[in-house]
PABANU-164143 format. One line per 4 residues: for each residue x, y, z of C-alpha. Coordinates in steps of 0.25 Angstrom, whole numbers. Last residue first. Example, Ala and Ser with C-alpha at 12.3 -4.5 7.8 and 13.67 -1.06 7.14 Angstrom:
2
55:-4:29 | 49:-18:31 $
***
This chain:
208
169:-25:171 | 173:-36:179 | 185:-29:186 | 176:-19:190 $
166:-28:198 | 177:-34:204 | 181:-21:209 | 167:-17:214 $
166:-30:221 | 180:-31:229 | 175:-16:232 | 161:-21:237 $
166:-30:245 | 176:-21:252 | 165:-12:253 | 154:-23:261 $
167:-28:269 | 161:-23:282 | 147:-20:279 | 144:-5:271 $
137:6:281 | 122:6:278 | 115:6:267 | 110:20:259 $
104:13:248 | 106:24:239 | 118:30:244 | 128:18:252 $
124:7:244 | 120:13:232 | 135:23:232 | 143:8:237 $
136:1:225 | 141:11:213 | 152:18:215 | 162:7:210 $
152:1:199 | 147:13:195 | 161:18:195 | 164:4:185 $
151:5:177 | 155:20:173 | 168:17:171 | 166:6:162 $
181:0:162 | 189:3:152 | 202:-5:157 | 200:-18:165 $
200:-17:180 | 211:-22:189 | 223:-20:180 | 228:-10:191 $
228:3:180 | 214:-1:180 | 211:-4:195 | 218:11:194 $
209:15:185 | 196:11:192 | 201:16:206 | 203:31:197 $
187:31:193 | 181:25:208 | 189:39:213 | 183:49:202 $
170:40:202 | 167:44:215 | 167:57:214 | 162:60:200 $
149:53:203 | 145:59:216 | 148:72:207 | 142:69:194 $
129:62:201 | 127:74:211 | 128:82:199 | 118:76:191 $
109:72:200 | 108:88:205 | 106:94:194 | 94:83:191 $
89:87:204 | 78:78:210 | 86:65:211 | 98:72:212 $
91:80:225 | 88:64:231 | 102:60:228 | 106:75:235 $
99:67:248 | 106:54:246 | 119:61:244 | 118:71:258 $
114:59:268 | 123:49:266 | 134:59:264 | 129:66:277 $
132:52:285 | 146:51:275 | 141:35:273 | 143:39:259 $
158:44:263 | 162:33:270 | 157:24:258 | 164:31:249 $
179:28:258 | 177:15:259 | 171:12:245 | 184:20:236 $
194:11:247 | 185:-2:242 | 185:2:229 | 202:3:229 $
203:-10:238 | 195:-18:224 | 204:-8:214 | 217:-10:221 $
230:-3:222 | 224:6:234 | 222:18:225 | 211:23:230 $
205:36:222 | 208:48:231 | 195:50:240 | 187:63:242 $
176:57:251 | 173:51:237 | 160:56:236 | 158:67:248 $
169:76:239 | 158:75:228 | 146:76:239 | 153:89:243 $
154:96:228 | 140:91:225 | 134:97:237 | 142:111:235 $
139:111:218 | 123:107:225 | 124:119:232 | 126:128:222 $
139:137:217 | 151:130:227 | 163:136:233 | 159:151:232 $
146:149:235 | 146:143:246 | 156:154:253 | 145:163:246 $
135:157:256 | 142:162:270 | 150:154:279 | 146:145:290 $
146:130:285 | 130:128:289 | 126:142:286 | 134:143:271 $
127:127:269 | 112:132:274 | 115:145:265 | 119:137:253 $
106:128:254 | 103:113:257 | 89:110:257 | 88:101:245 $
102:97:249 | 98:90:263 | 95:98:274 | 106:91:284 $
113:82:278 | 115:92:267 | 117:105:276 | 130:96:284 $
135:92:270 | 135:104:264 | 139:113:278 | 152:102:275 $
157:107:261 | 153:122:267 | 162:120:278 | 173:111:269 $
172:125:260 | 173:135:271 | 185:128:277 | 194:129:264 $
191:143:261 | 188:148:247 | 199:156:244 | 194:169:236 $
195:172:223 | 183:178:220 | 189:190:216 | 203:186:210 $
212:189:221 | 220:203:221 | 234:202:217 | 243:211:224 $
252:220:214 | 266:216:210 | 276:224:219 | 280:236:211 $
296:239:208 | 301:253:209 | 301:261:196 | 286:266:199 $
290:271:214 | 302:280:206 | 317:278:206 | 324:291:201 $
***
């Protein structure tokens, strides 16, 4: 005689992990742009959790779970601000490669809350040495994972010599567009001014 226990058993359910939960897509680009909306408008000395959770419509934990401070939040939304998420350019040419990188970080300096959010968490580095540091690594990182890969290729190309100076050669890149755009906050580039200053970036790299 055939009992229940000879039969065979479906495998049993699994249960999700406590804490497993999918973080929703549209509840993080909501709290990604309550960030920006609450920085342009109180700035990030007065910029709170609560104010943010308010702005994007949900309740503080759904902060929480994705990010562990406000300043991990502003960090991890200035970084994707930084390169405007761009591939490295790969047009063939180092000089047409700066001046895609240059295109496309301008646009996103010029961002009307980027030109308000980056001064005002320069002003909180100055004051917070927490916030310097981090603020530095992520502008930093960024930018010079894309400036990083035009430079090998040119390599690869012929078009720079090998063992370069990186840290002169990103300063180089970065450099002049970020104190024109940041620090001395002019206005929008002339016609031409980004071609030139690519033709003069690459020259300058060749020459190192």
């Amino acid at each position: 005689m055939t009992t229940n226990a000879d039969q065979p058993q479906p495998p049993p359910r699994r249960r999700a992990p406590a804490g497993a939960a999918v973080l929703r897509e549209d509840v993080t680009e909501a709290i990604r742009a309550a960030v920006f909306a609450e920085l342009a408008a109180v700035g990030y000395a007065r910029m709170s959790i609560e104010g943010i959770a308010r702005r994007a419509g949900v309740g503080k934990t759904a902060v929480y779970r994705r990010w562990r401070s406000k300043l991990h939040l502003v960090l991890d939304v200035v970084s994707a601000l930084a390169v405007g998420g761009l591939p490295a350019p790969d047009t063939g040419a180092l000089e047409s490669d700066l001046r895609l990188l240059y295109e496309v970080t301008s646009r996103a300096l010029r961002h009307p809350v980027a030109s308000q959010v980056i001064p005002d968490l320069q002003a909180e580095a100055a004051r917070n040495p927490e916030i310097a540091e981090a603020l530095g690594r992520t502008l930093r990182e960024g930018q010079d994972g894309v400036a990083s890969a035009i430079l090998e290729s040119a390599e690869d190309r012929g078009e720079v010599r090998p063992g370069l100076d990186m840290d002169l050669a990103l300063d180089l890149i970065s450099g002049p567009l970020y104190w024109r755009s940041v620090v001395v906050r002019g206005p929008k580039p002339p016609p031409g001014y980004l071609g030139a200053l690519a033709r003069a970036t690459a020259e300058g790299l060749k020459a190192l």
